[in-house]
DOKE-879292 format. One record per residue (C-alpha): residue number from 0; x, y, z. Coordinates in Angstrom, 3 decimals. Layout:
<node n="NUM" east="X" north="Y" up="Z"/>
...
END
This chain:
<node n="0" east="111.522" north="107.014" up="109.943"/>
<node n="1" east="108.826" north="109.166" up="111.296"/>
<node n="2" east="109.671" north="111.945" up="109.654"/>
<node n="3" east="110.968" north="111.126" up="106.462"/>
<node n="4" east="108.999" north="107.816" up="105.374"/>
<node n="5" east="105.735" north="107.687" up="103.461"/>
<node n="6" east="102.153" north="106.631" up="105.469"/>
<node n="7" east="100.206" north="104.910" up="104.106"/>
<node n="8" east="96.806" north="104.748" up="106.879"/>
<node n="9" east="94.165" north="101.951" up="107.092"/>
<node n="10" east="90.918" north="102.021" up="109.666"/>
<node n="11" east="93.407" north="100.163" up="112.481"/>
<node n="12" east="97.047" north="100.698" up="111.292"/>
<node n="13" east="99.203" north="103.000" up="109.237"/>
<node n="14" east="102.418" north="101.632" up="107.948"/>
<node n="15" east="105.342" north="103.958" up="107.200"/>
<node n="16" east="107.649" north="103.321" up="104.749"/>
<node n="17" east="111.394" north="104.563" up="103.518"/>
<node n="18" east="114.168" north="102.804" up="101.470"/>
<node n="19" east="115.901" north="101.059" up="103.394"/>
<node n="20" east="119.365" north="102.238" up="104.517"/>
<node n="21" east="121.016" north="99.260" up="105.089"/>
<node n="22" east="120.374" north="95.868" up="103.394"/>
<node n="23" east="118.264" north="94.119" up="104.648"/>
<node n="24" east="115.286" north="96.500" up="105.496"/>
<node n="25" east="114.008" north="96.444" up="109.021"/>
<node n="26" east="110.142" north="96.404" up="110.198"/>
<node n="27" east="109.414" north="97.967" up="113.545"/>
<node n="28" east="105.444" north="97.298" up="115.419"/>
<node n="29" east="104.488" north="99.782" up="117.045"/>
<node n="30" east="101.570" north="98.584" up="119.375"/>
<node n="31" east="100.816" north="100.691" up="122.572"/>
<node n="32" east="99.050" north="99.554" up="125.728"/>
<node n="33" east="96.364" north="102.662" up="124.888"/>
<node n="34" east="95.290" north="100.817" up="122.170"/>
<node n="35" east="95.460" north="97.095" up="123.267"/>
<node n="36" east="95.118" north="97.325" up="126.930"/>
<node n="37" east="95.669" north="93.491" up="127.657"/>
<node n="38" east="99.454" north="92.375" up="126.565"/>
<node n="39" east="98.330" north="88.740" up="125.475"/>
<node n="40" east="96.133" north="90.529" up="122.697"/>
<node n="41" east="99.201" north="92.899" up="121.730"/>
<node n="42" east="101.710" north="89.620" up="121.215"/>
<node n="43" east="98.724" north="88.090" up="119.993"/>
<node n="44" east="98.589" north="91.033" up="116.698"/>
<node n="45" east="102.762" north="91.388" up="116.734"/>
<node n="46" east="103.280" north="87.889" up="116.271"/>
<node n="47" east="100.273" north="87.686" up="113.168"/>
<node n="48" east="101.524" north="91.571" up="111.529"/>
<node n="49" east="105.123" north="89.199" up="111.319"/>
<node n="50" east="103.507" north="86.528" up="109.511"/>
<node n="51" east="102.343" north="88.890" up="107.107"/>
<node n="52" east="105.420" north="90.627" up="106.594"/>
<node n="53" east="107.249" north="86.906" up="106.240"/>
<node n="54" east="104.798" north="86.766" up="103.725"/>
<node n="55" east="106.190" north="89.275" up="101.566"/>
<node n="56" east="109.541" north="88.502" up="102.538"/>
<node n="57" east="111.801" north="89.115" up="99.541"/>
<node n="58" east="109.772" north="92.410" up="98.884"/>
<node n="59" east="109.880" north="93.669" up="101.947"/>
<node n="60" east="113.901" north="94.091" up="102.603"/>
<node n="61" east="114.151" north="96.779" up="100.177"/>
<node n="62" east="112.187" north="98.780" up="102.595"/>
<node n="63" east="112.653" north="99.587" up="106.462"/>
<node n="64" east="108.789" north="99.349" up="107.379"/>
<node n="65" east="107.033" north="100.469" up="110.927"/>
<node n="66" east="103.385" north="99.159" up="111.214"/>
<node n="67" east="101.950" north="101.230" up="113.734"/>
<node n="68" east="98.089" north="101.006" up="115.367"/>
<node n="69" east="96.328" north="103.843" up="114.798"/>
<node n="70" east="93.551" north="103.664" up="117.313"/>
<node n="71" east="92.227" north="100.612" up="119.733"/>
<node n="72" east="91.382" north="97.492" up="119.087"/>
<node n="73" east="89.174" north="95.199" up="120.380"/>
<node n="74" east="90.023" north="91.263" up="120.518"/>
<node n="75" east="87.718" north="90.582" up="117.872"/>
<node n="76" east="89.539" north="92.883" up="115.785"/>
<node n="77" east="92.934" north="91.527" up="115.730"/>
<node n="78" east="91.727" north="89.295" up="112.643"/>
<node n="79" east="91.046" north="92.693" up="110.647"/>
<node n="80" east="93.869" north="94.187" up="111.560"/>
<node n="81" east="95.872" north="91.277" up="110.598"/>
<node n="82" east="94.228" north="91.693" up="106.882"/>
<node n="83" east="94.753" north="95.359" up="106.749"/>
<node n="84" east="98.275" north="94.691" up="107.124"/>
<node n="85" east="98.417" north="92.399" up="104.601"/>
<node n="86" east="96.400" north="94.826" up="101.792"/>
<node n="87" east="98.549" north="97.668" up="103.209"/>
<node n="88" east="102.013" north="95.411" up="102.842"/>
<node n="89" east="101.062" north="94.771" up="99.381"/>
<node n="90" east="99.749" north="98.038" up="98.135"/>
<node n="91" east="103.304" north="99.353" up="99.034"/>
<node n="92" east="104.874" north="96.803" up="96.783"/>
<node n="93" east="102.607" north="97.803" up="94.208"/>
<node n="94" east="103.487" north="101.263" up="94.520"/>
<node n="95" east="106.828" north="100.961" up="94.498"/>
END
């Protein structure tokens, strides 16, 4: 997926994106401890990036998605993060 999808980058995340090769397509977070040191606060964003993917739901399984945070985040920023993923989610869709 790293290699072969297409990125699409944001201020806090970049989400790659490929076909999926199996129906349904899978979505992968990455979220490292360098850029969310406390792990309450990285649950805290994985569990609100899979609302927004639910979201999207039908959409979405055509794909096999990673979201991946591109540089660290502060608490307060999990809300913008959150809506990044949401605009970046979509703008694949409308891509597509």
């Amino acid at each position: 997926m790293f290699r072969s999808g297409r990125r699409y980058d944001a201020h806090f995340l970049q989400l790659i994106a490929a076909p999926a090769a199996r129906s349904p397509g899978r979505v992968g977070y990455v979220i490292g401890r360098k850029s969310i040191r406390n792990a309450v606060d990285r649950n805290r964003l994985r569990r609100r990036l899979r609302e927004s993917v639910r979201a999207v739901r039908p959409a979405v399984e055509a794909f096999d998605v990673i979201l991946r945070v591109r540089r660290p985040l502060a608490r307060a920023d999990i809300a913008a993060a959150n809506a990044e993923s949401r605009r970046l989610l979509v703008g694949l869709f409308e891509q597509r």
